[in-house]
LUMPA-243416 format. One record per residue (C-alpha): x, y, z; residue number from 1; residue in one letter. Coordinates in steps of 0.2 Angstrom, whole numbers, plus 5000, padded with zeros to 4 digits. Layout:
PT    X    Y    Z   n res
PT    X    Y    Z NUM   a
...
REM end
This chain:
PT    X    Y    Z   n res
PT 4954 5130 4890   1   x
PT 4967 5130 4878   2   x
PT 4976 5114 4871   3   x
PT 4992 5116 4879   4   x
PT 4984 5116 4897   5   x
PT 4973 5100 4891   6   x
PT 4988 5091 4888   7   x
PT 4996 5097 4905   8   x
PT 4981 5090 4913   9   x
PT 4984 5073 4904  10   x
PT 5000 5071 4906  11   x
PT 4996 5074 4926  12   x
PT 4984 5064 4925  13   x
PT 4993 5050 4917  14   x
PT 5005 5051 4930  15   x
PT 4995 5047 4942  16   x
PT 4987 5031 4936  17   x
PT 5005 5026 4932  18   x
PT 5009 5027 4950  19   x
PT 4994 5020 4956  20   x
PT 5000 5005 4943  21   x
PT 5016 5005 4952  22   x
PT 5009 5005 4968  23   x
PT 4997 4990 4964  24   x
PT 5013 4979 4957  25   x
PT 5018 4981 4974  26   x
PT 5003 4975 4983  27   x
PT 5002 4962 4972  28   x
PT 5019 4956 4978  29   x
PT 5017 4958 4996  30   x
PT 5000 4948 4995  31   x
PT 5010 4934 4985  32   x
PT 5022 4932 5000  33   x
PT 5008 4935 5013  34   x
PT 4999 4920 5004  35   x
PT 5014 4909 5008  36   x
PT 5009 4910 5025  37   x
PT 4995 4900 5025  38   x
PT 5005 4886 5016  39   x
PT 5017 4886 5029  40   x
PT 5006 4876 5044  41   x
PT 5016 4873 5063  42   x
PT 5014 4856 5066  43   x
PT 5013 4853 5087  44   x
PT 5015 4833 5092  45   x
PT 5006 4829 5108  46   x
PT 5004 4811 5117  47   x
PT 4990 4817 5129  48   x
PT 4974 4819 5119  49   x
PT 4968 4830 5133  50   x
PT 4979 4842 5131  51   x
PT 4979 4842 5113  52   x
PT 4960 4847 5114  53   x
PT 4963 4860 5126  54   x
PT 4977 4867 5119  55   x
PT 4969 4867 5103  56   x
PT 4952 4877 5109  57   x
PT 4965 4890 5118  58   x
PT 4973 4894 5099  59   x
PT 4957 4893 5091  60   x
PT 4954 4910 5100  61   x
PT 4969 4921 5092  62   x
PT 4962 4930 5078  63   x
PT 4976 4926 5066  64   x
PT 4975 4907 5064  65   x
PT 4962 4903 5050  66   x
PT 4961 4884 5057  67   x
PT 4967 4872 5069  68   x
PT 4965 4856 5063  69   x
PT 4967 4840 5074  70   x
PT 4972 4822 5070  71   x
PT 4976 4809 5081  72   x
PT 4989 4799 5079  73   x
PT 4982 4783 5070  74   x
PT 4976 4798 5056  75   x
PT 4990 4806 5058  76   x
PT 5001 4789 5052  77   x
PT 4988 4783 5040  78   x
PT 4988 4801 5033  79   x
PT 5007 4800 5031  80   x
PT 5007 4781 5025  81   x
PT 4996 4788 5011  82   x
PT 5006 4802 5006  83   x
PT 5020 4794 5003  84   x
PT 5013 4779 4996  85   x
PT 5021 4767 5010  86   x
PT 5015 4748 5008  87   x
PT 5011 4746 5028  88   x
PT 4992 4740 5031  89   x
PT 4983 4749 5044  90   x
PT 4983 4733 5056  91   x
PT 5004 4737 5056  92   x
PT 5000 4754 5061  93   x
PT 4989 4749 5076  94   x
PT 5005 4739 5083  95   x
PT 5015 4757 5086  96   x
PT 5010 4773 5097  97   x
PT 5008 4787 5086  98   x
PT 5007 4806 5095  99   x
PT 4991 4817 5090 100   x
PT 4995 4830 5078 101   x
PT 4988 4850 5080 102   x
PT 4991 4860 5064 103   x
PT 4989 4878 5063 104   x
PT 4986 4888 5050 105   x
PT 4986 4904 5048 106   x
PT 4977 4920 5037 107   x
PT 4988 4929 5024 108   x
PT 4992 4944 5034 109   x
PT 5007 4953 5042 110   x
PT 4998 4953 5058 111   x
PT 5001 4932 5057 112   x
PT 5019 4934 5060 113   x
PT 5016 4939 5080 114   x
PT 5001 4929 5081 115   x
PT 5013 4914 5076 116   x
PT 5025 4918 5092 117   x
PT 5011 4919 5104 118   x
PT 5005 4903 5099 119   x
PT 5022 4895 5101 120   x
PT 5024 4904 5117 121   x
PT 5006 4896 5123 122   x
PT 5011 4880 5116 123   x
PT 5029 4881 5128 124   x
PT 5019 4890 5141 125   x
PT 5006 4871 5142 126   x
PT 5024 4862 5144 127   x
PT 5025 4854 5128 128   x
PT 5044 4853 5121 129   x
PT 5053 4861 5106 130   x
PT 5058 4847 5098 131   x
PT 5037 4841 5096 132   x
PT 5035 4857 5087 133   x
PT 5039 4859 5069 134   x
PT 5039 4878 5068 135   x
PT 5044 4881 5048 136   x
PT 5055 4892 5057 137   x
PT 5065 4895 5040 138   x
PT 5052 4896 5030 139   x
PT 5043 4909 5041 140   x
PT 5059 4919 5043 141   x
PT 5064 4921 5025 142   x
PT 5047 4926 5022 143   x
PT 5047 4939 5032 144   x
PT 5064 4944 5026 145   x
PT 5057 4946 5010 146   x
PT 5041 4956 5016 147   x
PT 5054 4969 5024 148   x
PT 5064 4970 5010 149   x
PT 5051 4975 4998 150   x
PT 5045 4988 5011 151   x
PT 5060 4995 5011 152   x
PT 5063 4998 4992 153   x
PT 5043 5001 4991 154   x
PT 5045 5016 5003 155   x
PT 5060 5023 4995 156   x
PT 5051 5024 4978 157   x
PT 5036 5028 4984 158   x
PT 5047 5044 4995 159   x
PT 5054 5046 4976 160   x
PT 5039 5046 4964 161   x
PT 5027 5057 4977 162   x
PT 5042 5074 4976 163   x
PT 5045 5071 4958 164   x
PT 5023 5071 4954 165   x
PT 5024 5087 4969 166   x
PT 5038 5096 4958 167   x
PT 5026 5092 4942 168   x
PT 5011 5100 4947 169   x
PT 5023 5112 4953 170   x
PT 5032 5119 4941 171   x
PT 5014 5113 4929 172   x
PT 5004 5126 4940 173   x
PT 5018 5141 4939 174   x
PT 5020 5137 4921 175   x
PT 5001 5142 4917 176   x
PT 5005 5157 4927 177   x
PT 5021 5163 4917 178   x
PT 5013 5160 4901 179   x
PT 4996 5171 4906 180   x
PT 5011 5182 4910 181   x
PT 5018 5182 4893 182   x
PT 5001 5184 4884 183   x
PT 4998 5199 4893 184   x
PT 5017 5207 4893 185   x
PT 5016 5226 4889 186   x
PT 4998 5229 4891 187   x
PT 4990 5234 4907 188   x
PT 4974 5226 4915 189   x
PT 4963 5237 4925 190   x
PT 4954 5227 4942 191   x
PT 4941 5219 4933 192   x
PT 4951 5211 4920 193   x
PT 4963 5208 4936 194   x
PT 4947 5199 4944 195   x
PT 4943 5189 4931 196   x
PT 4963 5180 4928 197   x
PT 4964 5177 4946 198   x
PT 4946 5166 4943 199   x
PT 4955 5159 4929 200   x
PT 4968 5153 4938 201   x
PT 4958 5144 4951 202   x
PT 4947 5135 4940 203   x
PT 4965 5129 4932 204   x
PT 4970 5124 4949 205   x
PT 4955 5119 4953 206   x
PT 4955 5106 4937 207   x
PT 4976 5101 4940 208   x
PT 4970 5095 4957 209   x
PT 4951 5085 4953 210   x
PT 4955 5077 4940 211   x
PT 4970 5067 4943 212   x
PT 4966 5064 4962 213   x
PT 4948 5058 4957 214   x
PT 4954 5048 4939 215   x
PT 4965 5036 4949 216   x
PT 4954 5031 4961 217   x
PT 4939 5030 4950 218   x
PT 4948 5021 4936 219   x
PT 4957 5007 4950 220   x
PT 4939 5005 4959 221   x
PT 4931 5000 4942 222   x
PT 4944 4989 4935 223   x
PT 4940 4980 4952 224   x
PT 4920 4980 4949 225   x
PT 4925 4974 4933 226   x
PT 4936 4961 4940 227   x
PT 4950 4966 4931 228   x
PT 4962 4967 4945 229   x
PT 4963 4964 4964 230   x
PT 4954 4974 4979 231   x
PT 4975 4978 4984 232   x
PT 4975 4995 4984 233   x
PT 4968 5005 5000 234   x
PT 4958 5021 5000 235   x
PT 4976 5030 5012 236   x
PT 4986 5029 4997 237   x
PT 4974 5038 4984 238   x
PT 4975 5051 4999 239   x
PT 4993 5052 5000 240   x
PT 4989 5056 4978 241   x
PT 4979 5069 4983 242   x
PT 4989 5074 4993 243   x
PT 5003 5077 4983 244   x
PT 4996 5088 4969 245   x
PT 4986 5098 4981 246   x
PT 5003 5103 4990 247   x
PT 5012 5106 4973 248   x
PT 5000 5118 4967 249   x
PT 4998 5127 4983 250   x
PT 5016 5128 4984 251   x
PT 5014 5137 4966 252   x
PT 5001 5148 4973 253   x
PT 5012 5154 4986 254   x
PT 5026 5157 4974 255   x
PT 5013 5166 4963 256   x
PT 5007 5176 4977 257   x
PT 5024 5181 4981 258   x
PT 5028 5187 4965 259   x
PT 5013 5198 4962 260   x
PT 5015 5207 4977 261   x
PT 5032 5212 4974 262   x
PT 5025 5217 4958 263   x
PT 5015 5230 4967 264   x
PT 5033 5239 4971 265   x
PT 5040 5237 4957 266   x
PT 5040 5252 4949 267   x
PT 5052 5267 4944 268   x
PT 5054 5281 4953 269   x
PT 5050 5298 4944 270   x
PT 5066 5308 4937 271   x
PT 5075 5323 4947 272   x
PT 5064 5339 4943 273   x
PT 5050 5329 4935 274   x
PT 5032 5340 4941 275   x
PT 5020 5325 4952 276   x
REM end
């Protein structure tokens, strides 16, 4: 193993974990808008206390909202009154008719976006108005705006880094092969010596492909044991890694392949009058 193919494998390597650092910025993006999510309660106003229970057991039951929290309405005023630091005794507040107060909150996922619209069609389906839900509709809309925009630039440099590592490996594997090539230029090799540069050549491929599909994944996962970063990063995408440089060198193999059997006929025919 000679120093020039050791710094192929590095620089292979290295290019991996770099996209695999790229892939986490990402991650960590998404997660930072998905987080907003759960700070972004809908608020239902309800006069029947009844219905508010009710209503607030059917919610309980989708899997996206982390909590559904109830108030009723003298809470629900005295809460307010203290928020905002309003000088009106709680006897005041007993004079007035306040309505009880679901809030729903819900997980940090992408899956909370429908989830929200079924529980808003529950809630209208139960004959409870628009105007006594305070849906965050904007809120919730430019999240998700966000969350598709950064899907969308995520996939289109993901689409470009994965054929520009596939060219690497490549054009890395048929490198290895043309300077084998060179090395041997004028001299002939007999079947075993044949034998043993084809085994050669598979360790080689064998190396470009294991070490920067298993160095990724293995150097993420123990920065996460470590708690150096975030468990953001899903076993698919080092998959889509492996995938990558094991379809760039095979590509190479093919090429390679292709060459060396037109090899076999290239050769020059023997001159006019020339004895076999």
């Amino acid at each position: 193993m000679n120093n020039r193919f050791i710094l192929i494998l590095l620089l292979l390597a290295a290019s991996f974990v770099a996209w695999t650092y790229i892939h986490y910025q990402y991650q960590e993006s998404k997660q930072l808008r998905l987080d907003q999510l759960a700070q972004l309660p809908v608020y239902v106003y309800l006069e029947d206390e009844a219905l508010a229970d009710s209503l607030g057991g059917e919610l309980r039951q989708l899997g996206q909202i982390q909590k559904v929290e109830f108030s009723s309405g003298i809470d629900a005023a005295k809460e307010i009154v203290k928020s905002y630091g309003l000088d009106v005794t709680e006897s005041t507040l007993r004079n007035y008719d306040f309505p009880h107060v679901l809030t729903l909150l819900f997980k940090p996922e992408l899956l909370s976006f429908p989830a929200r619209d079924k529980a808003l069609r529950m809630i209208s389906a139960r004959g409870v108005s628009s105007v006594d839900i305070d849906t965050q509709e904007a809120a919730w809309k430019l999240c998700k705006q966000e969350l598709t925009q950064l899907r969308g630039r995520w996939t289109i440099s993901t689409l470009i880094i994965a054929v520009a590592l596939f060219l690497l490996a490549f054009f890395m594997r048929f490198y290895l092969y043309l300077e084998e090539k060179l090395l041997n230029l004028g001299t002939k090799q007999d079947l075993l010596t044949a034998m043993h540069a084809r085994k050669r050549r598979f360790r080689q491929s064998l190396l470009l492909f294991l070490i920067p599909a298993l160095l990724s994944p293995l150097l993420y996962y123990f920065l996460v044991a470590v708690g150096t970063v975030k468990p953001l990063v899903d076993w698919q995408f080092f998959c889509i890694q492996a995938g990558t440089v094991l379809a760039g060198i095979l590509a190479s193999h093919l090429l390679i392949k292709g060459r060396e059997q037109l090899s076999i006929w290239d050769f020059e025919p023997p001159a006019a009058g020339s004895s076999l």
